[in-house]
N, C-alpha and C positions, 0 to 999 in steps of 0.2 A: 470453653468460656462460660456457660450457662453455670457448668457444674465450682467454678470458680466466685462467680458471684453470690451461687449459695451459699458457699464457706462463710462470705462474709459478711452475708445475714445470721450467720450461726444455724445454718437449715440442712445434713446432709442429704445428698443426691436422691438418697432411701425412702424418707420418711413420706408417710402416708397424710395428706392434705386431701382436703373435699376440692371441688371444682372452684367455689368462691375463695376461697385462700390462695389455691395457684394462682388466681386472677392476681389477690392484693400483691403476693410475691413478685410476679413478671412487673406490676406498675411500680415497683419499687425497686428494681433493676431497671440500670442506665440506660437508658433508649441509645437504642444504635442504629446507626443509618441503613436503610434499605438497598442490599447490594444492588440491584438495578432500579435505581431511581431517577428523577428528571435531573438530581442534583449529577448525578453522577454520568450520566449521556451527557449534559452540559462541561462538564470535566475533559470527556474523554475527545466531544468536539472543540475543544479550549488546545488539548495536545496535538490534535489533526492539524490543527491550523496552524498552530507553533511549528512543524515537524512540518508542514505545506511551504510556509514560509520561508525558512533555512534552506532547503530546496532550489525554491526558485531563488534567491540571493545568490547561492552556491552556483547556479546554473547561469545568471546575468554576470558574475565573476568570470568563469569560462576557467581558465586555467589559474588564476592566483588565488588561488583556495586555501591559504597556510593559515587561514585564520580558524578555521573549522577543522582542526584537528583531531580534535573529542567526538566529533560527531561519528555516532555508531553505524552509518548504515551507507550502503554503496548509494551513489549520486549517478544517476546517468544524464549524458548531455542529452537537451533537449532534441527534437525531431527538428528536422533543417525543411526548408521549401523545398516541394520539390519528394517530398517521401511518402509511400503509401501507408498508411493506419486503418486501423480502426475506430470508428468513432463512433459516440451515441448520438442520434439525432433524436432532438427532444420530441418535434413535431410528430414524426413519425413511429416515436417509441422505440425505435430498437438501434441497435449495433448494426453498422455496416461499412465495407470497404469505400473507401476512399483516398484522396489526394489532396498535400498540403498545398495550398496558393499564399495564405502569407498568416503572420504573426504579431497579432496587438497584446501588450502586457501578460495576462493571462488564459488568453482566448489565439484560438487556430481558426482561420478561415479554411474549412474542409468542401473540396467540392465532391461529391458521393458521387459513386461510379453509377446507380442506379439514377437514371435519367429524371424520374419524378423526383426524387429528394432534390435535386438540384444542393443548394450549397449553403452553409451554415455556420455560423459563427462557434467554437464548441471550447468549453474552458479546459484545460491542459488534464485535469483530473479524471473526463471523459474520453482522452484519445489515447491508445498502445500505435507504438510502433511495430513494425514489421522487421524481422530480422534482429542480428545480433546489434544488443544495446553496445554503443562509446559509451565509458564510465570515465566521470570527469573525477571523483574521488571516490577512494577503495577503502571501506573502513577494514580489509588486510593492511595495505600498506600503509595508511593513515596519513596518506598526502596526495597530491596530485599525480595523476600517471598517464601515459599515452594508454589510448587506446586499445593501441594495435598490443601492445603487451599484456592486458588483462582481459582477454576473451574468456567468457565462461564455458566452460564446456560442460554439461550435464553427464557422464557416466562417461561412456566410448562411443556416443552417436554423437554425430556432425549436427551443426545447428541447419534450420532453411524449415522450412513447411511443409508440409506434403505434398505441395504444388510446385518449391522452390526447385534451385537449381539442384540443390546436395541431396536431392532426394535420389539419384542416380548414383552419387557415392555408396548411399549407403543400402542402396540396391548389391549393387557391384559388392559389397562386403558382405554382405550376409550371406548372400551366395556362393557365394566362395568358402564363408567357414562350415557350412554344411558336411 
């Protein structure tokens, strides 16, 4: 690009300039914006939000989702009452297990399994769920789909935690192909 704007000062890329000449040359090439600027963090949280919102609409839809066909990217259904997560508690700083108790707009009422945290309001952005996600749209199939039919599978190991139940599956399998 540099070597393009010099062309069309009639300057090639070669030519030998003292230090105050390069100066006047750069102030007479077109100012270009600063790849990380505040303009541009302002942008990229303008698309979060955008991309947040579609989301949760797609999510309070539930299943009549034919209207978001375009949309690129798998939709998982929200965490129901009733599910264990993880959540960030602000108070406390950090991520920790917990259980859902209930659901205002954007916000989980998490009560944390650690007795001191006691329980907290936490916006949907700050909570994972536990286990294999329900995907309410599959930007594979580009429409609505059950559940139980698009499990992801990661490679040839069973989903669950280290702690979960399928970790004895795949106990039982490794052992074996040995």
């Amino acid at each position: 690009m540099f070597e393009i704007d010099l062309m069309k000062l009639g300057i090639s890329s070669n030519t030998k300039l003292s230090r105050s000449a390069w100066s006047l040359v750069r102030k007479k090439i077109r100012k270009r914006p600063r790849l990380f600027s505040k303009r541009f963090i302002r942008s990229q949280m303008q698309q979060l939000e955008r991309y947040r919102t579609i989301v949760r609409q797609i999510q309070k839809l539930g299943k009549g989702v034919s209207d978001y066909q375009t949309f690129n990217y798998d939709v998982l259904s929200p965490p129901k009452v009733g599910t264990t997560v993880s959540a960030y508690h602000r108070g406390a700083r950090l991520i920790h297990r917990g259980t859902i108790l209930a659901r205002r707009n954007d916000y989980y009422l998490i009560q944390f399994e650690r007795r001191e945290l006691g329980w907290d309001w936490v916006q949907d952005t700050d909570v994972a769920s536990h286990g294999v996600p329900d995907i309410l749209l599959s930007r594979r199939s580009k429409g609505c789909s059950e559940s139980s039919q698009h499990r992801h599978n990661i490679g040839s190991l069973p989903h669950g935690t280290s702690f979960g139940r399928l970790i004895g599956e795949f106990r039982s399998t490794s052992i074996q192909n040995r």
